[in-house]
N, C-alpha and C positions, 0 to 999 in steps of 0.2 A: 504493500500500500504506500503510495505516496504521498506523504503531509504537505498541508499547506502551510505556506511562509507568508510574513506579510509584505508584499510589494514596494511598501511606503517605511517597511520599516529604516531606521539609521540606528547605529551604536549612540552616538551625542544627543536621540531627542527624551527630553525631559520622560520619568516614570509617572503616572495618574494615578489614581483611586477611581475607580467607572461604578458609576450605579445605575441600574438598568430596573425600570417599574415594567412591569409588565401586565396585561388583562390578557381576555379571553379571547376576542378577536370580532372582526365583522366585516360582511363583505364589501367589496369595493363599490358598488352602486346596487342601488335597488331593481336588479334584474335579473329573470328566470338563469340566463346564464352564468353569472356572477353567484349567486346564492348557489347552483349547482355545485360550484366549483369550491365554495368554500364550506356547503355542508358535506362532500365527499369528504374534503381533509377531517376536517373535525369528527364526523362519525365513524373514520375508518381508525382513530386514533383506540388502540384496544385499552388505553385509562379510562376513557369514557363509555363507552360499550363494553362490558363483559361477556361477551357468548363468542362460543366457538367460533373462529377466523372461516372457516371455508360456508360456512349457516348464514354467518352474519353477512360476507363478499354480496352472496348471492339476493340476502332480503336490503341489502341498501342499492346494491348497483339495478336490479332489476323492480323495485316496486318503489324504495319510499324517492330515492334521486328522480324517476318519475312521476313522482304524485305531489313531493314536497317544497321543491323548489319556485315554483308558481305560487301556490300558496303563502310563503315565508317572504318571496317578492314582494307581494299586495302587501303582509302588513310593514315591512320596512317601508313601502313608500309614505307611510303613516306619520313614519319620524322624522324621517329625511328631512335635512333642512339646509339653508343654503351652503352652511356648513361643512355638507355629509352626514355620515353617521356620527349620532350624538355617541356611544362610545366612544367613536376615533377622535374629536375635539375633544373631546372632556378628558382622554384621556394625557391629549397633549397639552392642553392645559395645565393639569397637573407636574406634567415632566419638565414644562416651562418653571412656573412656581417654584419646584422644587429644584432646578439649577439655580434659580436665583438667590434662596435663600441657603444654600451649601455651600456654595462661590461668594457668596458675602462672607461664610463664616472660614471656610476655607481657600479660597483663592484658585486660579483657574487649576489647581493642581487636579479636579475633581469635574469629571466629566458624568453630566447627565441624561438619557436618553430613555427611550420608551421604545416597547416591542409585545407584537401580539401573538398568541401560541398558535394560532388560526391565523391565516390571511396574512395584510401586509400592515408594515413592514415586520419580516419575520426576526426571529428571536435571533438565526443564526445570523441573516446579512447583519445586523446592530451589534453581535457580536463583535463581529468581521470589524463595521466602522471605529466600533470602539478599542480594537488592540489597534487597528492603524494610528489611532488616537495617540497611543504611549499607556492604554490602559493595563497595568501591570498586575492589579487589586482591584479584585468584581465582587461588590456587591450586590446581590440579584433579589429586590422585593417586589413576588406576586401580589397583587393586590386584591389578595381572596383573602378576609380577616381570619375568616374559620378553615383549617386545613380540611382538605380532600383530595384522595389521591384522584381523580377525576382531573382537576382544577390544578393544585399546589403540586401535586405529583406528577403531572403531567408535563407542566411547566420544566421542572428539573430536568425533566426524560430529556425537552429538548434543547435545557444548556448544556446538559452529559452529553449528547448526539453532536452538538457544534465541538465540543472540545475533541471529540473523541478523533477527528479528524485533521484536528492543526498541531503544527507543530510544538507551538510554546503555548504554553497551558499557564493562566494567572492562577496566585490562588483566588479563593474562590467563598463568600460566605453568601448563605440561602438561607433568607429569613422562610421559614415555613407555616408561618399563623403569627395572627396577633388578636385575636376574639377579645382577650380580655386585659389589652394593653388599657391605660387608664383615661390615657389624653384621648384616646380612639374612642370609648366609653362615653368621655364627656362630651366631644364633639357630636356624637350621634343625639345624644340628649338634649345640648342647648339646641340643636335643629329644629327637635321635636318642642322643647319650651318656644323657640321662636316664633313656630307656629302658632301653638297655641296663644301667646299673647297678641296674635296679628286675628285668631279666626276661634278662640275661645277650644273647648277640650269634647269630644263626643263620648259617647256611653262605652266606647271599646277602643284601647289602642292596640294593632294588629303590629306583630313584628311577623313578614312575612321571609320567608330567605328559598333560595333555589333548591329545590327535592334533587334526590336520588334515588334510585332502588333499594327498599330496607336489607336486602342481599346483600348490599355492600358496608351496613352496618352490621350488621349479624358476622361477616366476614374482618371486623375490628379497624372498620374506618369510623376516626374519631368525629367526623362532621356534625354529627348529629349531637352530638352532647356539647359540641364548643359554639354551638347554633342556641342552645339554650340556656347554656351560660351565659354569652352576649346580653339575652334579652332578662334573664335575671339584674344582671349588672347594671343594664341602665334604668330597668325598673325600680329597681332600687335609689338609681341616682335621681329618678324623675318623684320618690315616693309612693310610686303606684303600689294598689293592693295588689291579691292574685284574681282580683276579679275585674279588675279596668285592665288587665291586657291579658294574651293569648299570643301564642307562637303557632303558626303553620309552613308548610311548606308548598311551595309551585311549580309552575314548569314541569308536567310529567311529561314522560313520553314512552309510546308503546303499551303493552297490557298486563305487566308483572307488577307489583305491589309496592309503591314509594313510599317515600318516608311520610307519613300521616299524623298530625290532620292536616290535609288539602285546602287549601286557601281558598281555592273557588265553591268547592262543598260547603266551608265553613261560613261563608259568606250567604249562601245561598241559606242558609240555617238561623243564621242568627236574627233575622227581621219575628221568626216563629216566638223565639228566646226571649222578645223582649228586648234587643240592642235595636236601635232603630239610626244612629246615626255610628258610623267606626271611621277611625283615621289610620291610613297604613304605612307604613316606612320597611325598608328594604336593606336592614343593618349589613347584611351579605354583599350586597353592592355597592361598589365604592366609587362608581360612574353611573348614571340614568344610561339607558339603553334600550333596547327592547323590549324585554322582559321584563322594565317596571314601567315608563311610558306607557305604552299598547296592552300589557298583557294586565299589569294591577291598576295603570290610572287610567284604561277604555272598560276593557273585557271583563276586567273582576267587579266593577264601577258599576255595569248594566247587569251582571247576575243579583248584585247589591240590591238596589232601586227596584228591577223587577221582582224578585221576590220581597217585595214590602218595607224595603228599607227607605231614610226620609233621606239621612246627608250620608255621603264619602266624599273622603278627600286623602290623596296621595300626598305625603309628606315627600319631599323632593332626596334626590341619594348628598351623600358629603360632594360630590363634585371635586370642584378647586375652592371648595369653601376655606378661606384663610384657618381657620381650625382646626381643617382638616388638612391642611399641608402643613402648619406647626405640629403636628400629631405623626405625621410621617419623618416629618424631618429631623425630631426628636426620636422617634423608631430608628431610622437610619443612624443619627447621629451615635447611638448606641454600639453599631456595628459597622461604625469607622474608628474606633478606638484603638490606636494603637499602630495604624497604618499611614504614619506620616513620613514624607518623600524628602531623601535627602538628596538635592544637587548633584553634590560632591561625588554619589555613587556613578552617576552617568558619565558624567568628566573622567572619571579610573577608568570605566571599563570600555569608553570610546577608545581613549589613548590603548587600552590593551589589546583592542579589535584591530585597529589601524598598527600595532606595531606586527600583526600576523597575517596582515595584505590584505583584511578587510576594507570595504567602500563604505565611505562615508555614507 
């Protein structure tokens, strides 16, 4: 096998620190061919899917890349805005934010950038840009609070896949969850107080976060517990009792048994109960995207309403909410300890390059 080198690299240029945010990904325009192309990747990724490879080839390439691609178009064009995808802004937003306020604290020694596990730009080309950079020390935060190997695991798979094929390997540290980091905690809650002092409080706050198959809990993936932890912690932070809020989960897919109770179910239930107004927030999300726009602040909105409920209202995700980028950057700052660039080394080991007929 032959590794890659970096093209740009020289022995004299300065060492970095690279910190790489990354999400989940989204396609490039809201079009049957585009969403084909980026639900093939994503569903063919075996973290996400669990069933047998030659079972599963067959039911994605021949039925659902068929059926779902058009479907998943309509509702992206729902979101779309002059923008693009509000994932992909939102997400660069934040990678913007967060250069700026790590380069104020640390100075350009410390390169920022953003990569999606799905679609573009991929995890491995920003790899690629950031060793041409002089990045030496990668720090890598998925920006999934609660770990799952779906999601958090997956991600890894595809910084281990990029390295696995170059020649100079940084080291390398992987934040793998922060559910119940503190600053994270409170950010989500003064969100949630914001709101409220802007539009007053409903009879139910809904902490809603992305399902999985309970299989892959039963199998000792930690998602499900650090999912309700989360919404302990800020209930607590908010004072709520155990009866002003509820945790569910969304987003199924297919016909095996997810992690329960179901957001849309439970919605559909609760006008019977007695809740007649609920407010929902998406603590699992750390960008607005599809699956809280269209899927909790359209689709779960009109199950709500029509089964008998009076008010909903989607509580917006952190975004590039300044609290929530002092909350990362405090995260991060954590796990730049100790990684500070000395000059001096690059100077030694240009001259020692060059005295053995390397090119500058």
């Amino acid at each position: 096998m032959k590794y890659q080198g970096s093209p740009t690299f020289t022995h004299s240029q300065s060492d970095k620190v690279g910190v790489l945010i990354t999400n989940l990904g989204t396609p490039d325009a809201p079009k049957k061919a585009e969403l084909k192309r980026y639900l093939k990747e994503f569903l063919s990724d075996p973290r996400v899917v669990e069933v047998p490879r030659i079972l599963w080839w067959m039911i994605l390439n021949f039925v659902i890349l068929n059926i779902r691609p058009k479907r998943s178009a309509k509702a992206y064009e729902t979101v779309w805005t002059e923008r693009g995808s509000p994932l992909m802004y939102h997400t660069q937003d934040q990678a913007n934010a967060l250069r700026k306020t790590l380069q104020d604290q640390y100075g350009d020694s410390v390169e920022v950038d953003f990569a999606m596990r799905y679609g573009s730009p991929s995890v491995d080309s920003v790899i690629d840009k950031m060793l041409q950079q002089g990045v030496r020390k990668l720090v890598v935060l998925p920006l999934y609070p609660q770990y799952c190997a779906s999601t958090t695991g997956s991600t890894f798979d595809a910084v281990a896949q990029s390295f696995s094929k170059r020649r100079w390997i940084p080291e390398l540290r992987f934040v793998t969850h922060y559910h119940d980091n503190i600053e994270y905690i409170n950010a989500v809650a003064d969100k949630i107080q914001s709101h409220w002092e802007q539009h007053g409080r409903a009879d139910k706050l809904i902490f809603s976060y992305h399902g999985i198959p309970k299989r892959y809990l039963l199998n000792g993936d930690p998602y499900h517990c650090e999912c309700h932890k989360t919404s302990r912690l800020i209930a607590e932070k908010l004072g709520l009792s155990e009866r002003e809020h509820f945790t569910s989960f969304q987003s199924r897919f297919g016909r095996e048994e997810w992690l329960k109770p179901y957001t849309d179910h439970s919605l559909k239930a609760f006008p019977e109960q007695g809740v007649k107004s609920v407010q929902v927030v998406c603590p699992g999300f750390s960008a607005d995207c599809l699956e809280t726009i269209e899927e909790i602040g359209e689709e779960n909105r009109d199950y709500f309403l029509e089964a008998g409920g009076e008010r909903y209202e989607y509580i917006e995700a952190l975004n590039a909410d300044e609290s929530h980028i002092m909350a990362l950057t405090n995260l991060l700052d954590s796990h730049l300890q100790g990684w500070v660039m000395k000059p001096e080394s690059t100077e030694q080991r240009s001259k020692l390059a060059k005295a053995i007929g390397a090119q500058e």
